[in-house]
VOBA-1610 file (N, C-alpha, C; in pm, whole numbers, padded with zeros to 5 digits, always signed):
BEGIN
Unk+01079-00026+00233Unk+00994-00007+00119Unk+01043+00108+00038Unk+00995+00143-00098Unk+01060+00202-00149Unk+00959+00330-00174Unk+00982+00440-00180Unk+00889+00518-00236Unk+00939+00697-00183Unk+00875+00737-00249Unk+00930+00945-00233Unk+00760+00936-00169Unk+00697+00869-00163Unk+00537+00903-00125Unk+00506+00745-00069Unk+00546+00682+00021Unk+00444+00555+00033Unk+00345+00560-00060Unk+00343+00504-00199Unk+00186+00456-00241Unk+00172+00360-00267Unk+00278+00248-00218Unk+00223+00113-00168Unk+00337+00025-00020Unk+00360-00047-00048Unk+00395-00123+00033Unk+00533-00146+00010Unk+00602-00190+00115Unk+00754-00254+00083Unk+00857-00243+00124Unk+00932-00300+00170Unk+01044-00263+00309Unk+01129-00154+00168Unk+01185-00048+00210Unk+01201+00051+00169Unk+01155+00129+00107Unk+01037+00152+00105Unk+00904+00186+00025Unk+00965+00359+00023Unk+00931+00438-00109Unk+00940+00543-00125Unk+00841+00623+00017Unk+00947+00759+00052Unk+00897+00764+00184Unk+00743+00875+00120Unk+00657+00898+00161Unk+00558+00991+00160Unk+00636+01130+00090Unk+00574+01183-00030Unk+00636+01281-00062Unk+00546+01386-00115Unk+00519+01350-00263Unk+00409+01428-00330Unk+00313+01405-00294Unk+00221+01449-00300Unk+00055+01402-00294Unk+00022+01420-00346Unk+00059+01382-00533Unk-00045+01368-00655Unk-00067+01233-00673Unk-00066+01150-00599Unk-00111+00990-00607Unk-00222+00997-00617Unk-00310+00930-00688Unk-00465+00919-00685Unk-00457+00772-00556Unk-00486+00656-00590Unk-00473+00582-00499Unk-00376+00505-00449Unk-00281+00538-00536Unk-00168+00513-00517Unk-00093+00483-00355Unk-00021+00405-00332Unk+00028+00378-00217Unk+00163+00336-00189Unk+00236+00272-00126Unk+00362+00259-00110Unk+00319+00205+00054Unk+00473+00132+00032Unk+00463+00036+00179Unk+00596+00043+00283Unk+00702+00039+00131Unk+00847+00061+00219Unk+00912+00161+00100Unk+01095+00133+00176Unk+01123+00239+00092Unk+01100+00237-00091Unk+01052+00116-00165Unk+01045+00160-00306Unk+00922+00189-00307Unk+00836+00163-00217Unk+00673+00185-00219Unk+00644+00055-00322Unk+00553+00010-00252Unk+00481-00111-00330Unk+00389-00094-00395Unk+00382-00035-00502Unk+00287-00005-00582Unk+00164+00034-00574Unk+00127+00158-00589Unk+00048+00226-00577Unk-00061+00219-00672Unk-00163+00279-00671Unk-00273+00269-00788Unk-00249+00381-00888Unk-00187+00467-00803Unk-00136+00592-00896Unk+00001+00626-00925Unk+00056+00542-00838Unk+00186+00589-00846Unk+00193+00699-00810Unk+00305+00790-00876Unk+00304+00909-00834Unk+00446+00961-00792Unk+00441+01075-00783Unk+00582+01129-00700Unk+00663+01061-00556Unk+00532+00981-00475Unk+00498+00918-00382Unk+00559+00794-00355Unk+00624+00783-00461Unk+00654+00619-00502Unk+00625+00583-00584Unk+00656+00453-00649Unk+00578+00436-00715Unk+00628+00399-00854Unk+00661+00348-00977Unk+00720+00335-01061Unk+00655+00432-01204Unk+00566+00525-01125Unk+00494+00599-01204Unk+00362+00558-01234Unk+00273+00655-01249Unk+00102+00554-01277Unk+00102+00557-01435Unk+00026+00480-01439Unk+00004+00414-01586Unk-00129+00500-01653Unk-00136+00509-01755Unk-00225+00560-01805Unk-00387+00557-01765Unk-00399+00436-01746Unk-00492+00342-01717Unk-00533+00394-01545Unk-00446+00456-01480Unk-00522+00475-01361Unk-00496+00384-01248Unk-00389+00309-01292Unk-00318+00221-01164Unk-00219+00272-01086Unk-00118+00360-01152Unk-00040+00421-01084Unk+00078+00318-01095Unk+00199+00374-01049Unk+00296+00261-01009Unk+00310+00248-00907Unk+00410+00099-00840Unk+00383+00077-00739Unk+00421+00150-00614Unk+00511+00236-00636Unk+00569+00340-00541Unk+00706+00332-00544Unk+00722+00407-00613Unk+00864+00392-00617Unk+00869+00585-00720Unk+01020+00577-00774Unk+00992+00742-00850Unk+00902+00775-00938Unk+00866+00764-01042Unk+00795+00800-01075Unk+00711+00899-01158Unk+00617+00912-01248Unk+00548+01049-01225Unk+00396+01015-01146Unk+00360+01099-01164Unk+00228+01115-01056Unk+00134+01037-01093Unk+00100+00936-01199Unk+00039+00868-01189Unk-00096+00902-01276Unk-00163+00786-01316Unk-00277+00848-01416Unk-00415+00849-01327Unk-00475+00888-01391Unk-00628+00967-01271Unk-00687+00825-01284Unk-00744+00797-01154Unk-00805+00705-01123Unk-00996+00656-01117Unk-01012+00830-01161Unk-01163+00854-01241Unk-01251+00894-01075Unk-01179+00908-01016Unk-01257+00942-00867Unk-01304+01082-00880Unk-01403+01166-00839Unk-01462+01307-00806Unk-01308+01385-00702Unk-01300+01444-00753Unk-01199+01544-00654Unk-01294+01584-00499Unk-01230+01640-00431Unk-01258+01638-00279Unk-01322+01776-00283Unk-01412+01812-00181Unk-01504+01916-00165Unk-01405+02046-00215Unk-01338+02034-00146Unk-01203+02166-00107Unk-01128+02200-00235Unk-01095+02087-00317Unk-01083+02105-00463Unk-00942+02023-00489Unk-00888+01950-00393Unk-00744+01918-00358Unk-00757+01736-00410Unk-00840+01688-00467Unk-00835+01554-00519Unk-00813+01437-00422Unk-00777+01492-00297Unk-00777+01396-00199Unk-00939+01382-00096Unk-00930+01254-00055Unk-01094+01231+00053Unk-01003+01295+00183Unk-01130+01393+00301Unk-01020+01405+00417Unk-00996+01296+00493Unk-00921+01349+00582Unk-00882+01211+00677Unk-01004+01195+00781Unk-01065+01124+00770Unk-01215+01146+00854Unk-01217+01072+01028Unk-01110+00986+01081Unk-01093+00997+01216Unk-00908+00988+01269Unk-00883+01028+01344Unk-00778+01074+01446Unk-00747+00909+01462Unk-00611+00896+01424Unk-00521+00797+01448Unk-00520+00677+01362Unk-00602+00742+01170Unk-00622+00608+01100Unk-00649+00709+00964Unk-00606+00606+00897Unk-00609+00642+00768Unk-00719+00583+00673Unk-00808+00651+00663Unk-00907+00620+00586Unk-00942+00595+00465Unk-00980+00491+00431Unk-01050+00424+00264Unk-01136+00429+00229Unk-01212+00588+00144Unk-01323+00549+00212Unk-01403+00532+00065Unk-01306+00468-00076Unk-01390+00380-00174Unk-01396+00291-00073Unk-01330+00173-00012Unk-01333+00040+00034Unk-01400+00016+00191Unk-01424+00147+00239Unk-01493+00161+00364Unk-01408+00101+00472Unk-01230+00137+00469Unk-01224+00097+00606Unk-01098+00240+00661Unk-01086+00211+00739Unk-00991+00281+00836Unk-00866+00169+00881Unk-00764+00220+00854Unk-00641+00166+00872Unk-00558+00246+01020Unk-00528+00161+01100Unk-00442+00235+01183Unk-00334+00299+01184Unk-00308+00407+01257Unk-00167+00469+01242Unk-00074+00471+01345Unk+00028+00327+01354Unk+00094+00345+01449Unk+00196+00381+01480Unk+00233+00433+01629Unk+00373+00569+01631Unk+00454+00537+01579Unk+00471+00682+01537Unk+00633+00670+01481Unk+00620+00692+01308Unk+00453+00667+01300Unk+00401+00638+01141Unk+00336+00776+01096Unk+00311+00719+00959Unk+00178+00886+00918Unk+00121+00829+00817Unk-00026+00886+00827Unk-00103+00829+00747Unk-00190+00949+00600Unk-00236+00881+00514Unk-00284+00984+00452Unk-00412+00954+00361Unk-00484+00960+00328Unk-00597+00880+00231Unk-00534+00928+00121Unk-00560+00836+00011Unk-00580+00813-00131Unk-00674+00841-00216Unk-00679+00882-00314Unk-00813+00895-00415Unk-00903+00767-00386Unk-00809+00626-00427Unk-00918+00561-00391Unk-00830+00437-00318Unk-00808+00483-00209Unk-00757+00424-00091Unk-00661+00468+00070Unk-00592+00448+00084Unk-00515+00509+00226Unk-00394+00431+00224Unk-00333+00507+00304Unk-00195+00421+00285Unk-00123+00455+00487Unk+00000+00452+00495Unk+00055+00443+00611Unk+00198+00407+00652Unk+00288+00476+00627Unk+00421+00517+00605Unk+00517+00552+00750Unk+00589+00429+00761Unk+00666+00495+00843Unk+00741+00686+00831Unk+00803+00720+00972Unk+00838+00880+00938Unk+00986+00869+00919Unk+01072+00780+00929Unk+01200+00762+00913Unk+01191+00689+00770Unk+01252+00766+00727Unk+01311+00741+00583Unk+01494+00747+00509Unk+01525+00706+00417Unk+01626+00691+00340Unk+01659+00672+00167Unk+01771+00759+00173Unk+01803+00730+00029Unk+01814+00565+00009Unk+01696+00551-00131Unk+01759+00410-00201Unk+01865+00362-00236Unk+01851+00267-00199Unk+02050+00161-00216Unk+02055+00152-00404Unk+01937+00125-00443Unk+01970+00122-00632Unk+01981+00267-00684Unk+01931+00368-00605Unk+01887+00509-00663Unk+01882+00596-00566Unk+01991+00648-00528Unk+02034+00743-00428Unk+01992+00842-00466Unk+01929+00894-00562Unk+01802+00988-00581Unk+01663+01005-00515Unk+01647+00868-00505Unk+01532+00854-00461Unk+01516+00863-00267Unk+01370+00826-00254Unk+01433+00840-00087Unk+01295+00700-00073Unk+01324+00631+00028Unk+01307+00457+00067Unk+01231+00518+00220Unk+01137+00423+00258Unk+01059+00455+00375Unk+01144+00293+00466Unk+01112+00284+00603Unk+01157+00195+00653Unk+01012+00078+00648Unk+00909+00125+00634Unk+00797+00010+00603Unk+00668+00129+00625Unk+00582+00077+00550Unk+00456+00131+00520Unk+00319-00005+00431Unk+00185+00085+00483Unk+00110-00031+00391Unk+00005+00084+00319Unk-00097+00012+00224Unk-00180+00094+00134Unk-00273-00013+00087Unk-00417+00026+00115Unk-00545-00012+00050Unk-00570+00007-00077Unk-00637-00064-00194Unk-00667-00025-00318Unk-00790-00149-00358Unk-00872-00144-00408Unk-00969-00200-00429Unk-00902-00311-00542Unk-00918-00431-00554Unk-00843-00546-00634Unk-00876-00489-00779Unk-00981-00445-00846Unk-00981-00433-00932Unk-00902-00306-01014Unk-00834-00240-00934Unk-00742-00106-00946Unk-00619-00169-00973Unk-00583-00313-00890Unk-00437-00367-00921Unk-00471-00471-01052Unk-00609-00479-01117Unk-00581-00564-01222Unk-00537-00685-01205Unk-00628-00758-01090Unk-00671-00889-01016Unk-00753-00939-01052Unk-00771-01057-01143Unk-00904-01130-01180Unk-00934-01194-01092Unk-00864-01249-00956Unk-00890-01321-00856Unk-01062-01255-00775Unk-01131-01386-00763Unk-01288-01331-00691Unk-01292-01352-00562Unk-01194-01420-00504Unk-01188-01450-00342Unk-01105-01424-00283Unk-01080-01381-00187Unk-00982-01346-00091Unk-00846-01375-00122Unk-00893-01536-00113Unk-00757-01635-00098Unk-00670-01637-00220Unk-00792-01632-00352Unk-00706-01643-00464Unk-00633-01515-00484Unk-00705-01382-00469Unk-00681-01252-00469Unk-00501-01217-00429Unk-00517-01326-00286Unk-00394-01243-00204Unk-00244-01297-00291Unk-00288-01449-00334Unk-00193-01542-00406Unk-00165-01476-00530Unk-00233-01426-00563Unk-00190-01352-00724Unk-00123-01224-00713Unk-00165-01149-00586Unk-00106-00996-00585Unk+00036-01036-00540Unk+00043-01135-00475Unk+00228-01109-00377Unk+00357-01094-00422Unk+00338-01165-00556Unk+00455-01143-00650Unk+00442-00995-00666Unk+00351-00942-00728Unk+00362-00828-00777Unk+00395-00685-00659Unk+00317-00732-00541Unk+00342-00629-00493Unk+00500-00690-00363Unk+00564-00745-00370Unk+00711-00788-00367Unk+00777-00706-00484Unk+00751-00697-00616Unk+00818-00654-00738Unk+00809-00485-00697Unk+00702-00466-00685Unk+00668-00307-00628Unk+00756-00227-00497Unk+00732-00326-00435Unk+00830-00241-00301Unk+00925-00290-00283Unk+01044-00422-00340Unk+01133-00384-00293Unk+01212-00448-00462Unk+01199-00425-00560Unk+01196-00447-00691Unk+01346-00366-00722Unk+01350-00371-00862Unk+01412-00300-00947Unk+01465-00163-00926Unk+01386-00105-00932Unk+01393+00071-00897Unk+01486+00121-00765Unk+01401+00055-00624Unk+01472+00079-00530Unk+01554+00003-00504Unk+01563-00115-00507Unk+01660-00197-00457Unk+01732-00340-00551Unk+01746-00273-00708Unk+01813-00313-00796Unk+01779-00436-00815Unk+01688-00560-00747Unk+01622-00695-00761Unk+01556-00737-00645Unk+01499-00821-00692Unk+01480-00947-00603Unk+01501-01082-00643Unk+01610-01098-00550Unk+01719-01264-00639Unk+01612-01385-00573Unk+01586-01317-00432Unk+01479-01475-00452Unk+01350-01416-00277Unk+01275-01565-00280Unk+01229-01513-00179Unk+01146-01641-00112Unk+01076-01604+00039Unk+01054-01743+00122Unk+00932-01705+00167Unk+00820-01809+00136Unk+00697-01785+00163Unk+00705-01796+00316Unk+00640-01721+00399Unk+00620-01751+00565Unk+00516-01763+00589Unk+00390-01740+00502Unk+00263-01730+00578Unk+00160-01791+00464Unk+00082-01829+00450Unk-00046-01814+00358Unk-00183-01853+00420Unk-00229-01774+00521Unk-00335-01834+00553Unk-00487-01766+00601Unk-00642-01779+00636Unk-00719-01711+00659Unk-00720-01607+00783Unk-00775-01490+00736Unk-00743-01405+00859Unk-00913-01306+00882Unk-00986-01281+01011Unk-01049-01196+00992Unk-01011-01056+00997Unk-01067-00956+00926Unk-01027-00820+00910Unk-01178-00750+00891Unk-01157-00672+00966Unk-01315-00564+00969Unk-01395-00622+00936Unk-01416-00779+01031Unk-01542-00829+01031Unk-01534-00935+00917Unk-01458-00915+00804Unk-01539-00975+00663Unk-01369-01110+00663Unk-01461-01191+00643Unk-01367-01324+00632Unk-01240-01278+00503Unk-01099-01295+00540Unk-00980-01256+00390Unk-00868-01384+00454Unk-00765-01295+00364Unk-00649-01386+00352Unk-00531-01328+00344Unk-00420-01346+00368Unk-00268-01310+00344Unk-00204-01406+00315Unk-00093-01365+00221Unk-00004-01416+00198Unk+00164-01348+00242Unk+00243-01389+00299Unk+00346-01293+00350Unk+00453-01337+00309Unk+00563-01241+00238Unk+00694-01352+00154Unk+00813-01261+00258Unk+00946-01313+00272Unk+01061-01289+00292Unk+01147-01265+00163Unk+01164-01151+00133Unk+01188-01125+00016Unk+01377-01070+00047Unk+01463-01134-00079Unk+01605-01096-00046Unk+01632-00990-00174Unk+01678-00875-00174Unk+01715-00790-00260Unk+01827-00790-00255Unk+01864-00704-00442Unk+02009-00725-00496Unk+02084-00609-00414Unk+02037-00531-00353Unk+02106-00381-00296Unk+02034-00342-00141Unk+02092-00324-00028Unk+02002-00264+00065Unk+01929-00451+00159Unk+01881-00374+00258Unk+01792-00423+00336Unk+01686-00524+00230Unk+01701-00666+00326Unk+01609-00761+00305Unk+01466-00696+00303Unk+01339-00762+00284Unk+01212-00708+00341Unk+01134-00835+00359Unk+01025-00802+00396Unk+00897-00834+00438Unk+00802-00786+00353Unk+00704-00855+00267Unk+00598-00816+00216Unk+00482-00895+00248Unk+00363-00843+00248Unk+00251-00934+00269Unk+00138-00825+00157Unk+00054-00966+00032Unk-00091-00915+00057Unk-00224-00924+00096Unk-00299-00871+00142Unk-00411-00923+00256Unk-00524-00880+00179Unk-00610-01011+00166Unk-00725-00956+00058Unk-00845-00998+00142Unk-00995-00879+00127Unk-01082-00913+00188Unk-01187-00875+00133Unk-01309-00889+00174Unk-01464-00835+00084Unk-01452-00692+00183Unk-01480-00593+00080Unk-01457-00468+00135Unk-01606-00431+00224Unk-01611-00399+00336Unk-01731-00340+00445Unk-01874-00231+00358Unk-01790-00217+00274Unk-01874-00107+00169Unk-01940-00177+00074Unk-01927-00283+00041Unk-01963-00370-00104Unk-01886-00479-00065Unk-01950-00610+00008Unk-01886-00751-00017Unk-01889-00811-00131Unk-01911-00742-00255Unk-01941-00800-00373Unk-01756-00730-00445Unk-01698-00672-00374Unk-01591-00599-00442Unk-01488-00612-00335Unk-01379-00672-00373Unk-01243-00722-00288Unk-01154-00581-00279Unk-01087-00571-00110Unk-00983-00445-00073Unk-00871-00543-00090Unk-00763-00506-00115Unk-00599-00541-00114Unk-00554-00445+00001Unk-00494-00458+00093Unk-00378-00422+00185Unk-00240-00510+00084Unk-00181-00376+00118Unk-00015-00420+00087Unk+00065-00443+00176Unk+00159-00455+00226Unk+00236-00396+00337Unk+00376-00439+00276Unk+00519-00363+00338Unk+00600-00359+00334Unk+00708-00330+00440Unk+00799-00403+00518Unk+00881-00377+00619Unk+01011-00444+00554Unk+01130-00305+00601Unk+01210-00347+00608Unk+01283-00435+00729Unk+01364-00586+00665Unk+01451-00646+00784Unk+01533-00581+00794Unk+01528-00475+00915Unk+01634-00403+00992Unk+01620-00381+01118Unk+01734-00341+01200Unk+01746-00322+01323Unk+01634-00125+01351Unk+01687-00110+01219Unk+01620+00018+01195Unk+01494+00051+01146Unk+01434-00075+01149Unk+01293-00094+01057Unk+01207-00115+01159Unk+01066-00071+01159Unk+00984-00183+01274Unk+01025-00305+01298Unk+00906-00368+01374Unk+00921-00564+01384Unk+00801-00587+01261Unk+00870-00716+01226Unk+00766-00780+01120Unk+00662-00797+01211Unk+00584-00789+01336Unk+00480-00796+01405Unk+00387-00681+01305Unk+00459-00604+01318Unk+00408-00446+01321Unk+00306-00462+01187Unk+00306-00564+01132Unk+00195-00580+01053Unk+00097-00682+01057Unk+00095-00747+01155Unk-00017-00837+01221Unk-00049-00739+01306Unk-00037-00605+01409Unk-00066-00483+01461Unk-00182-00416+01380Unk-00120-00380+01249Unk-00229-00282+01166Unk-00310-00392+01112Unk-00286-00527+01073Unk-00390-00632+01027Unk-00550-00616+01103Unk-00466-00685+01270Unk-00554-00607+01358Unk-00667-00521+01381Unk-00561-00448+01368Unk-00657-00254+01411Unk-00756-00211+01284Unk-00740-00251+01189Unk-00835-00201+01013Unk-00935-00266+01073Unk-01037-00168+01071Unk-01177-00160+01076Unk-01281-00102+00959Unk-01428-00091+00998Unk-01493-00043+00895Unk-01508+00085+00926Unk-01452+00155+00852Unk-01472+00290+00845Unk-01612+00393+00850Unk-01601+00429+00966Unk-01734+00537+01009Unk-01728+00680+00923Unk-01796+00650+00817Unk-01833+00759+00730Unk-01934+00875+00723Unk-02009+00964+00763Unk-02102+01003+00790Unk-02181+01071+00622Unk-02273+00974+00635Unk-02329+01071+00490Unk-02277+00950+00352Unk-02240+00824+00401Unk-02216+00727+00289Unk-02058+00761+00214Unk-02088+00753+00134Unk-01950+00803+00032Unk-01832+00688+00054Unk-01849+00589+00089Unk-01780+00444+00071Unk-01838+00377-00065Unk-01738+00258-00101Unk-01801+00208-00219Unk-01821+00266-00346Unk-01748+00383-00325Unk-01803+00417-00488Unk-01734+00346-00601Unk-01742+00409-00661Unk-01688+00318-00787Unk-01522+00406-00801Unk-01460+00298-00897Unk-01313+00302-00937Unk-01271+00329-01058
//
């Protein structure tokens, strides 16, 4: 996935860097597009508060969230071994070898081995990472899961292993499209085999569900793995599919608005 900050998804996802992403995320080393983009990854955030998808970047435009008690614009990380969402009310797992971080208005989860990008040896590429963002942050008219996940995959394929980090994507092979439960609430994935013009093949998937906080308002998971000997296993994201739960918040503060 590509990214200097995971703020979205994508086998070379920009690795975790800045932390001026609002919700921004990254998946692999170009980072799969973030809500904020950001230093993080990200192709830079947009005015508008989407961010780019993770890849270089600038930091991304404000995503209209309240800054954090402490004054640092980030939510804390509220339990040990997961990365918390806590607009979308869930908790994402963090598994070894990984690091996790919340988002203005989401979480993300970044492998710790990273690399310079094959298009932009400036930049630096994560080996796979994923990131939460509420559908209406990625500018999804989709109202259901299923349609949700079908509309984001192109885009967040374009995000993490795209242009920026890995100079294209010449083509790619659907492997998956089908219903999945996740923290309880009925969703969907879609998962592509994606071939880039520079660097490591990837793996992208997006996984859309009624968020635990508001079933009236759809979460996006991104994810991003690179095909490498040096990358996780493409399992490793039916693992965190898995493990995302509803996030134990104390005192509410899920669901807010975007």
């Amino acid at each position: 996935m590509a990214a200097a900050v995971l703020v979205s998804i994508g086998v070379g996802v920009y690795a975790l860097a800045g932390d001026d992403r609002g919700s921004d995320g990254s998946t692999t080393s170009q980072g799969s597009g973030g809500q904020n983009g950001g230093d993080d990854g990200g192709r830079g955030g947009d005015s508008d508060g989407r961010g780019g998808p993770g890849g270089p970047g600038g930091s991304g435009g404000s995503d209209g969230q309240s800054p954090a008690p402490d004054g640092s614009g980030q939510p804390p990380q509220i339990e040990e071994g997961y990365a918390t969402d806590t607009t979308s009310g869930i908790s994402i797992p963090v598994p070894d070898g990984w690091l996790g971080a919340p988002l203005r208005a989401g979480a993300q989860v970044t492998t710790e081995a990273s690399y310079k990008c094959p298009a932009d040896a400036t930049k630096t590429c994560t080996r796979g990472g994923a990131y939460s963002s509420p559908a209406e942050l990625l500018k999804l008219k989709a109202t259901t899961a299923e349609a949700a996940a079908k509309e984001d995959i192109a885009q967040a394929a374009e995000d993490a292993y795209g242009t920026e980090g890995y100079g294209k994507i010449t083509s790619h092979e659907e492997l998956a499209s089908k219903a999945v439960t996740v923290a309880g609430e009925k969703g969907y994935y879609v998962r592509w085999k994606v071939v880039t013009g520079k660097g490591d093949d990837g793996y992208v998937e997006s996984l859309a569900f009624p968020s635990p906080a508001d079933s009236k308002r759809l979460v996006v998971v991104r994810f991003g793995v690179d095909v490498s000997d040096k990358a996780p296993r493409q399992s490793v994201i039916d693992e965190i599919t898995k493990g995302i739960k509803e996030a134990s918040i104390d005192g509410g503060g899920s669901g807010q608005g975007v």
